[in-house]
N, CA and C atoms as an extended XYZ file, in Angstrom:
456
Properties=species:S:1:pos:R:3:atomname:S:1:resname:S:1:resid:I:1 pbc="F F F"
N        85.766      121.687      198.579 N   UNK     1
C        86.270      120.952      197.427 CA  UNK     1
C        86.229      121.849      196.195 C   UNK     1
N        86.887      121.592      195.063 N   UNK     2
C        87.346      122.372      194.420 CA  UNK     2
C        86.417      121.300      193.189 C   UNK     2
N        85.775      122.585      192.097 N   UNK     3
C        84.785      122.417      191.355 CA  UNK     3
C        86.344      121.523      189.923 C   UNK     3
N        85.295      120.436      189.565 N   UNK     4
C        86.384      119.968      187.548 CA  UNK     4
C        85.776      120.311      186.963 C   UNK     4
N        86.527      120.561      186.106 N   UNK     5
C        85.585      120.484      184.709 CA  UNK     5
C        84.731      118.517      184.326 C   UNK     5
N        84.061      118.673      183.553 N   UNK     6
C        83.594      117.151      182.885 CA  UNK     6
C        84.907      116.324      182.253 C   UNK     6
N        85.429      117.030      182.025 N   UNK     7
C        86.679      116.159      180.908 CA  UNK     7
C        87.678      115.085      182.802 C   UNK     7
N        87.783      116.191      183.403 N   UNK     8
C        88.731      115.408      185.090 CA  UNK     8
C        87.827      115.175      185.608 C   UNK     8
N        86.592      115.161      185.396 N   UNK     9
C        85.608      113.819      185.885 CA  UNK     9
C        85.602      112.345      185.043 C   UNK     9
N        85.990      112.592      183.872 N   UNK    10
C        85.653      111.431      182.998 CA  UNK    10
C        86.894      110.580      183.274 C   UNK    10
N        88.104      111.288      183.948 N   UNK    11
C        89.030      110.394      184.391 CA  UNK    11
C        88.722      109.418      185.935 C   UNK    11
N        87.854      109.378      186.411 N   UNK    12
C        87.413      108.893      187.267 CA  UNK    12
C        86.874      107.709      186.956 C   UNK    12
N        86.006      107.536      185.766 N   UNK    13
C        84.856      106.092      185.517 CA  UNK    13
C        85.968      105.189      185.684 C   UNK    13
N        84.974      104.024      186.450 N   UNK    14
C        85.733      103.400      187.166 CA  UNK    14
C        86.060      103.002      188.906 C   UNK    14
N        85.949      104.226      189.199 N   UNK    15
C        86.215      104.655      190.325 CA  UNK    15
C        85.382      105.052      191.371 C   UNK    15
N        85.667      104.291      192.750 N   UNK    16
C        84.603      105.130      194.120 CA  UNK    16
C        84.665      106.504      194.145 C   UNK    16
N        83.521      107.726      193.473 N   UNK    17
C        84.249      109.553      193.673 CA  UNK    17
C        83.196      109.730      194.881 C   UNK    17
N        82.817      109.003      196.183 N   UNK    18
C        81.854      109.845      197.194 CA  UNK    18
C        81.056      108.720      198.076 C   UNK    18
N        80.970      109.530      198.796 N   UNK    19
C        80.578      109.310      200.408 CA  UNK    19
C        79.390      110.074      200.864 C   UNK    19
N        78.423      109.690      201.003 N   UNK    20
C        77.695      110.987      201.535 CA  UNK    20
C        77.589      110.719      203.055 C   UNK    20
N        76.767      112.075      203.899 N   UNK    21
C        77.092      111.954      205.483 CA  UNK    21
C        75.304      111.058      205.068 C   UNK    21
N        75.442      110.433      206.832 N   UNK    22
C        74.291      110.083      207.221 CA  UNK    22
C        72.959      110.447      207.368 C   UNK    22
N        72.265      109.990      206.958 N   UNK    23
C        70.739      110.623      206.728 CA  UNK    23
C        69.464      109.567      207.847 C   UNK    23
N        68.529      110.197      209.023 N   UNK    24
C        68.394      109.738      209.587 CA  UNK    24
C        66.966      109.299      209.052 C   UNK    24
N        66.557      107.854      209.017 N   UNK    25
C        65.284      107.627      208.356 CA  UNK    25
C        64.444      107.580      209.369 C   UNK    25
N        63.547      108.418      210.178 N   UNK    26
C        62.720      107.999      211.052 CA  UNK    26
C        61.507      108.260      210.237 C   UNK    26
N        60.048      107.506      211.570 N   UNK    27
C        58.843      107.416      211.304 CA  UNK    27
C        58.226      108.350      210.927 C   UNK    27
N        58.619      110.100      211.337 N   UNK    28
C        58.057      110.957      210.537 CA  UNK    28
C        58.316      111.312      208.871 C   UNK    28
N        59.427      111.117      208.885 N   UNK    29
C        59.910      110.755      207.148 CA  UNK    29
C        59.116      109.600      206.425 C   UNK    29
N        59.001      108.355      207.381 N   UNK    30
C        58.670      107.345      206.424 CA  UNK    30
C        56.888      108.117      206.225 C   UNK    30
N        56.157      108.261      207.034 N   UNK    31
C        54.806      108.546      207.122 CA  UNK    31
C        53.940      109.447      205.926 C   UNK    31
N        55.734      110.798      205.914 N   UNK    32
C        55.334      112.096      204.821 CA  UNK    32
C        55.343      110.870      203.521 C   UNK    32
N        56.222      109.983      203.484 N   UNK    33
C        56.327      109.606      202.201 CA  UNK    33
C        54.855      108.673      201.588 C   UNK    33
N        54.732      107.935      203.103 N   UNK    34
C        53.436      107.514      202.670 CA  UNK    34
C        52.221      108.471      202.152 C   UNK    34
N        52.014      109.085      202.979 N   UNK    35
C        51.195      110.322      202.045 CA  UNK    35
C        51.598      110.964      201.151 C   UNK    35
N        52.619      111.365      200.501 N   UNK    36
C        52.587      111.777      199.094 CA  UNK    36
C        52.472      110.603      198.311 C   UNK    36
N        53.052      109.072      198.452 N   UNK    37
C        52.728      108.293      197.269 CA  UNK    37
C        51.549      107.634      196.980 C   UNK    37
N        50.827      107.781      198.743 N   UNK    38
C        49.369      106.651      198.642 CA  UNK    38
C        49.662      105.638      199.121 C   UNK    38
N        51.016      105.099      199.679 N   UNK    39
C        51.172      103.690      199.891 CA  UNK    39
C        51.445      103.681      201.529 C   UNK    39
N        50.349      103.375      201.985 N   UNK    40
C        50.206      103.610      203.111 CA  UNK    40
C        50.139      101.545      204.078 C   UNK    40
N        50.457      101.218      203.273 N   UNK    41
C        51.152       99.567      203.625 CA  UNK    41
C        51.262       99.618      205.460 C   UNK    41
N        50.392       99.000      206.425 N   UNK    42
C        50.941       98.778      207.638 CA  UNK    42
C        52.505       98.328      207.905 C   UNK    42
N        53.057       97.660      206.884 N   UNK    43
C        54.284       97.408      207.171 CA  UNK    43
C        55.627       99.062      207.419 C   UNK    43
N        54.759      100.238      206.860 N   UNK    44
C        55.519      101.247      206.734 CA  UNK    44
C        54.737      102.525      208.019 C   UNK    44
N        53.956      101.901      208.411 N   UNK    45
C        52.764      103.339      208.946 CA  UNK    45
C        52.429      102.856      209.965 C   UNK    45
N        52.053      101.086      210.915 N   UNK    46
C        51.594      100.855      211.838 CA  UNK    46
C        52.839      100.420      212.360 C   UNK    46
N        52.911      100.754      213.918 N   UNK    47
C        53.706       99.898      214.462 CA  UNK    47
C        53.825       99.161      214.937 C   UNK    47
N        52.528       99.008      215.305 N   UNK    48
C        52.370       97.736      216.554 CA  UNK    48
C        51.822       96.625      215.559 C   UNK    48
N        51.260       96.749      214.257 N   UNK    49
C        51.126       95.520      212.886 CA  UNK    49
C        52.665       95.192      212.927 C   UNK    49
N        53.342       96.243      212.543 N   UNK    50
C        54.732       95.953      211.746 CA  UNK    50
C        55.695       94.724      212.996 C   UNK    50
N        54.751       95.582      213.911 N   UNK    51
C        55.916       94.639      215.277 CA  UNK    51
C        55.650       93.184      215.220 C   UNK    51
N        54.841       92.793      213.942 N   UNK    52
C        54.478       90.911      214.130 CA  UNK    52
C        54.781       90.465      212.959 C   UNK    52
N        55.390       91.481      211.897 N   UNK    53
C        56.403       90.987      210.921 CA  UNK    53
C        57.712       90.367      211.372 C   UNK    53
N        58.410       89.918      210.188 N   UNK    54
C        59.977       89.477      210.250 CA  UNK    54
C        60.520       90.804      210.678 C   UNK    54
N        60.010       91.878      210.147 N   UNK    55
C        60.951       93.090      210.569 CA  UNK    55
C        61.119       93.763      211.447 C   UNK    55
N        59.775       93.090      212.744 N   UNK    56
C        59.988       93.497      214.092 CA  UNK    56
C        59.647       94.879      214.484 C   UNK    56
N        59.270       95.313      213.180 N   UNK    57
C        58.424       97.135      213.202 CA  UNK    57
C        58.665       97.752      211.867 C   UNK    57
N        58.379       98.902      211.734 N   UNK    58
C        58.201       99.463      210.585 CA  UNK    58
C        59.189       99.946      210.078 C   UNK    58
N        59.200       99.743      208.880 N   UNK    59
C        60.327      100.189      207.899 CA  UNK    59
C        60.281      100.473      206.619 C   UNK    59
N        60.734      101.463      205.921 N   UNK    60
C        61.207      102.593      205.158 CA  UNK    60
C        60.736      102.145      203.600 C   UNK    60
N        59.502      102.575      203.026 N   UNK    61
C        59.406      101.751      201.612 CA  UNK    61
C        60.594      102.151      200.682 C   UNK    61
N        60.714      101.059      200.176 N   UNK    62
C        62.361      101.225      198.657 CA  UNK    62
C        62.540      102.391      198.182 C   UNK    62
N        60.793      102.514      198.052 N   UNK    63
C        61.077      103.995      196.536 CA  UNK    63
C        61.404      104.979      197.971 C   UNK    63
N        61.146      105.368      199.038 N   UNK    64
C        61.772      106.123      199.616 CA  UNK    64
C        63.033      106.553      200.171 C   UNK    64
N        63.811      104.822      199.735 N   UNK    65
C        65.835      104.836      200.327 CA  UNK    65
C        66.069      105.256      199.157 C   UNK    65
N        65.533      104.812      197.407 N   UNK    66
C        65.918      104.881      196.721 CA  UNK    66
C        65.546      106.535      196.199 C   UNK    66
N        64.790      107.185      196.949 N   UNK    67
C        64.149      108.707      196.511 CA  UNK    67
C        65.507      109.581      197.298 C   UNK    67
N        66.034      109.248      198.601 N   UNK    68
C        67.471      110.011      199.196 CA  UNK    68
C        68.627      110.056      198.147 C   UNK    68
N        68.430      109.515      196.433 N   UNK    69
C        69.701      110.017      195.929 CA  UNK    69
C        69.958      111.377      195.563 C   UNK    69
N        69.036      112.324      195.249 N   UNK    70
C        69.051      113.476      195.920 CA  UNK    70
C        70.137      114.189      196.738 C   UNK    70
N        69.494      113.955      197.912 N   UNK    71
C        69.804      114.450      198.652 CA  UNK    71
C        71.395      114.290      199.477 C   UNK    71
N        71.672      112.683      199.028 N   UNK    72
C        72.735      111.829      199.422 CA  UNK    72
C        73.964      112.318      198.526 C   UNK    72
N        73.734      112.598      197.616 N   UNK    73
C        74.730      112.781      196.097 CA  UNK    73
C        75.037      114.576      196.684 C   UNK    73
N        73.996      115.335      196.989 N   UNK    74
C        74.153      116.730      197.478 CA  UNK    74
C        75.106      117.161      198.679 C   UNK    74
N        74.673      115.872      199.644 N   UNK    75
C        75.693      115.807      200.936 CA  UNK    75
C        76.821      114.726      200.699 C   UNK    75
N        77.683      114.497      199.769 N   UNK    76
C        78.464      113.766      199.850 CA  UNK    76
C        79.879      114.897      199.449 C   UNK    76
N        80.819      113.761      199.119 N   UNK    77
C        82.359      114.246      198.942 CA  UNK    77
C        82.815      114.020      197.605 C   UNK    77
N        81.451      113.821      197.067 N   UNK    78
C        81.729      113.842      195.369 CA  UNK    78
C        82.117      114.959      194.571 C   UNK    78
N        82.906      114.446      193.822 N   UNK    79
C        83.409      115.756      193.113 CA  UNK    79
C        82.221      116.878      192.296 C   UNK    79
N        82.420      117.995      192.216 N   UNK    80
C        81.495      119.111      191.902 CA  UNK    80
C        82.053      119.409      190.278 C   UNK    80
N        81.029      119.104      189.453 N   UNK    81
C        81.453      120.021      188.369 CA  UNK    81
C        81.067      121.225      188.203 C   UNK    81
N        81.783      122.264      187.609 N   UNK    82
C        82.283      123.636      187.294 CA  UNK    82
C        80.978      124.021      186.517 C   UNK    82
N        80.445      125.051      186.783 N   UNK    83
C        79.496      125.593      185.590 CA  UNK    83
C        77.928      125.001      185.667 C   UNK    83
N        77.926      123.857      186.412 N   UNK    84
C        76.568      123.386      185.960 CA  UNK    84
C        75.135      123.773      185.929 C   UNK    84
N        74.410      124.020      185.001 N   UNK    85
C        72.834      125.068      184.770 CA  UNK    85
C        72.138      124.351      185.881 C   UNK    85
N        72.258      123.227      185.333 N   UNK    86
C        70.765      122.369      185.756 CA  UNK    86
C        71.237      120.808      185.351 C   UNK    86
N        70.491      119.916      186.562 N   UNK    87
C        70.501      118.273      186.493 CA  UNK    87
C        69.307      117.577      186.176 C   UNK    87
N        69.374      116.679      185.629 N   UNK    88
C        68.099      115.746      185.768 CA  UNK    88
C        68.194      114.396      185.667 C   UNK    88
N        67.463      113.597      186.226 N   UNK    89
C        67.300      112.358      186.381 CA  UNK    89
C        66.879      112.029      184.830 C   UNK    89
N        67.510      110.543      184.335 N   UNK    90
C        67.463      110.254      183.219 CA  UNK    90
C        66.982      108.998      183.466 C   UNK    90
N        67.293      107.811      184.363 N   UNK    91
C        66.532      106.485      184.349 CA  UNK    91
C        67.698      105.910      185.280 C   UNK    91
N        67.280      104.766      185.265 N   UNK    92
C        68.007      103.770      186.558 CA  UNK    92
C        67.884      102.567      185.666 C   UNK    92
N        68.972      101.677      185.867 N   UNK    93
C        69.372      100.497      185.483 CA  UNK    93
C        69.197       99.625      187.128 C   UNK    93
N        69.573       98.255      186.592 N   UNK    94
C        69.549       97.898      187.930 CA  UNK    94
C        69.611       97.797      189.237 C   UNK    94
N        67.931       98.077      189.680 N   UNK    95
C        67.950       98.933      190.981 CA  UNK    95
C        67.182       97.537      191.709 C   UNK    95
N        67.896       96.984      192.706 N   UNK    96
C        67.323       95.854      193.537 CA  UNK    96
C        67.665       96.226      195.299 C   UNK    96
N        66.340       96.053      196.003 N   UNK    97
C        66.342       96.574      197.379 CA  UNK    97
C        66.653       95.255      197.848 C   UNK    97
N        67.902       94.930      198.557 N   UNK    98
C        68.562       94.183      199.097 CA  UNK    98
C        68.096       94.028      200.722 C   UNK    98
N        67.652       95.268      201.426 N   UNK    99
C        67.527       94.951      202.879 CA  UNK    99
C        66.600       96.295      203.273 C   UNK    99
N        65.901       95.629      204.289 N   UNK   100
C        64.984       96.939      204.602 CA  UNK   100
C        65.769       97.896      205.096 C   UNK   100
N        65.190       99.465      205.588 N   UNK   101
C        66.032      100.209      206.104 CA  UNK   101
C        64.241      100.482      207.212 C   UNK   101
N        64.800       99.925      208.426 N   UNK   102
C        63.684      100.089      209.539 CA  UNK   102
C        63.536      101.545      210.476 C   UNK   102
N        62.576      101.985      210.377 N   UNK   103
C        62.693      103.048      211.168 CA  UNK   103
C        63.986      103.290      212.549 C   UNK   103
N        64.052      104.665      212.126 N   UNK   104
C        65.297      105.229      213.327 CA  UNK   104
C        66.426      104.657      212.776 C   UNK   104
N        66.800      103.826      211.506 N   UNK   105
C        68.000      103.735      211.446 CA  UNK   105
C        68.708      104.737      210.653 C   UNK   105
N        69.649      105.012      210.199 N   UNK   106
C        70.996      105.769      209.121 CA  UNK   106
C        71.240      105.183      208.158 C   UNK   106
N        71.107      106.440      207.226 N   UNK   107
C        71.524      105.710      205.764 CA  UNK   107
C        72.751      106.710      205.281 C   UNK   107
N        73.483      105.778      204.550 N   UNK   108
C        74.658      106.640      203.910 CA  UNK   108
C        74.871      106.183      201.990 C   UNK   108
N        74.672      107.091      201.302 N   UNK   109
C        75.051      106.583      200.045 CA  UNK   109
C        76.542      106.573      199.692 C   UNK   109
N        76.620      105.653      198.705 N   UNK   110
C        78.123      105.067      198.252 CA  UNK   110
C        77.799      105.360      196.258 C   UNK   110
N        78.908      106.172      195.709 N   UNK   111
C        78.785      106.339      194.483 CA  UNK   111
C        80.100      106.328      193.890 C   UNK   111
N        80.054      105.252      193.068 N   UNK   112
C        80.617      104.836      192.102 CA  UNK   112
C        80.849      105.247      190.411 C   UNK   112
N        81.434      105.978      189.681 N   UNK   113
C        81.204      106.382      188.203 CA  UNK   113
C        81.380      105.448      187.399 C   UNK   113
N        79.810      104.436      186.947 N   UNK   114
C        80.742      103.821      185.870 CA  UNK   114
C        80.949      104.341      184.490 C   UNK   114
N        80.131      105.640      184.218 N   UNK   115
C        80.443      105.895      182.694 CA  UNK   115
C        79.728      107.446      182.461 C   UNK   115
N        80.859      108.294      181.420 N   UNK   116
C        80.475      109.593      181.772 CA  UNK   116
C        80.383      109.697      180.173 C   UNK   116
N        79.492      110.464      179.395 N   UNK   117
C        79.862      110.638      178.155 CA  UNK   117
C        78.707      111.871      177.859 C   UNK   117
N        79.343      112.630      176.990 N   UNK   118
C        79.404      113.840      176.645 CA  UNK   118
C        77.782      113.389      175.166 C   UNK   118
N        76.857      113.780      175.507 N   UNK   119
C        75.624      113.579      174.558 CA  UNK   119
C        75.842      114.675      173.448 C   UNK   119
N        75.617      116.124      173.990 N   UNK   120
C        75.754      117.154      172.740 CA  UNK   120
C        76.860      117.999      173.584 C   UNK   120
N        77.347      119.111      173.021 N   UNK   121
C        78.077      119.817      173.122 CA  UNK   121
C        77.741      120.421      175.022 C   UNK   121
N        77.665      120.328      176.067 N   UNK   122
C        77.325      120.584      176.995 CA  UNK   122
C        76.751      119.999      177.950 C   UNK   122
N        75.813      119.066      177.248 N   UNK   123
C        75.123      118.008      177.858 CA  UNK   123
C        75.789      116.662      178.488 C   UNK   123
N        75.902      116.592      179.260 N   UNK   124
C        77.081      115.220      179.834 CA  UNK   124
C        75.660      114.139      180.605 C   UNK   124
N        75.921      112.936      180.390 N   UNK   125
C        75.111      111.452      180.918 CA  UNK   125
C        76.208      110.928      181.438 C   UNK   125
N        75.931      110.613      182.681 N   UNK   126
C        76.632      110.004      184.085 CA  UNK   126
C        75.701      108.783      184.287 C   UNK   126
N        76.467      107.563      184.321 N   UNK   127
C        76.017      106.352      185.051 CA  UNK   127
C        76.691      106.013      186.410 C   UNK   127
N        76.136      106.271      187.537 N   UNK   128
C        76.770      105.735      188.934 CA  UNK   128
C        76.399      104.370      189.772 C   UNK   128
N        76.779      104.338      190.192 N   UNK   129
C        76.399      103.063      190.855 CA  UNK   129
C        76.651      103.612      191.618 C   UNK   129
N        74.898      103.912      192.848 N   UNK   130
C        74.527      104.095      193.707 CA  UNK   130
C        74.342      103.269      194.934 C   UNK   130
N        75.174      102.875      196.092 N   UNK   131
C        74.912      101.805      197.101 CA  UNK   131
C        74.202      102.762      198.150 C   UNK   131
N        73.399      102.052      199.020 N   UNK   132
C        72.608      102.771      200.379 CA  UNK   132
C        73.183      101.387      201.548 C   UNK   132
N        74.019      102.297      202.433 N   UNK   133
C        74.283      101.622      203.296 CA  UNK   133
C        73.484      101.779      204.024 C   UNK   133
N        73.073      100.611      205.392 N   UNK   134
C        72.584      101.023      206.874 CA  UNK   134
C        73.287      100.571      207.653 C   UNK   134
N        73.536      101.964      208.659 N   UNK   135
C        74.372      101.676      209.762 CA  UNK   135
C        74.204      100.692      211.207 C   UNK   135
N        75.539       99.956      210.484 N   UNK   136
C        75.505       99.020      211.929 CA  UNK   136
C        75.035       97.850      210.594 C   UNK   136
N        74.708       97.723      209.979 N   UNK   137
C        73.937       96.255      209.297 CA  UNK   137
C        75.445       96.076      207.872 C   UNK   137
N        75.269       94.078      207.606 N   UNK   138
C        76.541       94.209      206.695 CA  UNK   138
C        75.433       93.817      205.367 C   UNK   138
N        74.327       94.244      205.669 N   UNK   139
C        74.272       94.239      204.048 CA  UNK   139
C        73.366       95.631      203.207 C   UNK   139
N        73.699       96.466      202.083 N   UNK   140
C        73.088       96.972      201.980 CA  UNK   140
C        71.407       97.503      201.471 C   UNK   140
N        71.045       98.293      201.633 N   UNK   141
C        69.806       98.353      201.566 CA  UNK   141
C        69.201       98.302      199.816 C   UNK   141
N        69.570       99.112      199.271 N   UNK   142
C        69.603       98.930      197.757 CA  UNK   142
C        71.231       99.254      196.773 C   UNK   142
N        71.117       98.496      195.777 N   UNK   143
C        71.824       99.068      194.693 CA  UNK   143
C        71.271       99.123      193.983 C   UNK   143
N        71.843      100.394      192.822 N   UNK   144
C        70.892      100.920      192.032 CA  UNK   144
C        72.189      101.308      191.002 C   UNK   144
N        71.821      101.114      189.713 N   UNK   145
C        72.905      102.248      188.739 CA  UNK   145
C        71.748      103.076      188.281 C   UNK   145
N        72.314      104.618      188.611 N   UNK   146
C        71.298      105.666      188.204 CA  UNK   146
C        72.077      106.550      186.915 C   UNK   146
N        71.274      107.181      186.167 N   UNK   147
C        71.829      107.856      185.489 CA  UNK   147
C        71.104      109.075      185.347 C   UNK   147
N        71.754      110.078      185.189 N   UNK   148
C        71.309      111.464      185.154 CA  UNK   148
C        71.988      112.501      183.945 C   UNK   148
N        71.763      113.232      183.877 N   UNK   149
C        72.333      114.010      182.853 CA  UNK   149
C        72.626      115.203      183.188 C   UNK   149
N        73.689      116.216      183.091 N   UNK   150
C        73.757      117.573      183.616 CA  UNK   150
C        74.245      118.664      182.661 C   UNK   150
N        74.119      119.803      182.698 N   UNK   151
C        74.081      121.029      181.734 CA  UNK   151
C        75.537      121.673      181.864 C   UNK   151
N        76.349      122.182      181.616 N   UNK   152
C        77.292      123.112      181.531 CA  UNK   152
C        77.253      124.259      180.453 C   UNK   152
């Protein structure tokens, strides 16, 4: 794909710009995450507890579907802007986890631009609306509008 400038990105808000490929959530992912955050919840770490929940086994804490935008936004078909130094996460607007994402399943993010605007001379703030699909299921796992900011 061929890098825009910010100005033929800003013609986009509005618009679905990306797809990312599938990302596989298994129990060794969910586990690392439990140990870096501390939240070591049987619903995310035991399986044979989790197997006497509604959820029938263990599955994927939020902040961890919602921690793949990363990586999801990196592997997608979103457009690339030209030049960029450096990104950073700026805050999230309404972020509600709609459905678990249970071990061994696939996640795919869905990004949406709703609003691109130019802060200082270089500095650009992006609001997306971030969806996390799981495959095979019709509802998704979280939406989130994230916003970030990036350098040119």
């Amino acid at each position: 794909m061929t890098a825009i400038t910010p100005a033929e990105l800003a013609t986009k808000v509005g618009e679905k710009i990306g797809v990312s490929e599938w990302i596989l959530v298994d129990q060794d992912m969910i586990n690392k995450f439990a140990d870096a955050t501390g939240d070591h919840q049987f619903i995310h770490i035991n399986e044979e507890m989790a197997k006497q929940t509604p959820f029938g086994g263990t599955i994927a804490h939020g902040f961890l579907t919602l921690s793949l935008f990363p990586v999801m936004s990196a592997k997608s078909d979103c457009p690339k802007v030209a030049g960029v130094k450096m990104g950073v996460n700026y805050g999230g607007n309404k972020t509600r986890f709609l459905a678990p994402v249970r071990s061994g399943k696939r996640v795919r993010g869905h990004f949406k631009l709703l609003e691109l605007a130019e802060k200082r001379p270089g500095q650009w703030q992006q609001t997306l609306e971030f969806t996390v699909e799981i495959e095979g299921e019709d509802k998704p796992a979280l939406q989130a509008e994230w916003i970030s900011q990036f350098f040119v």
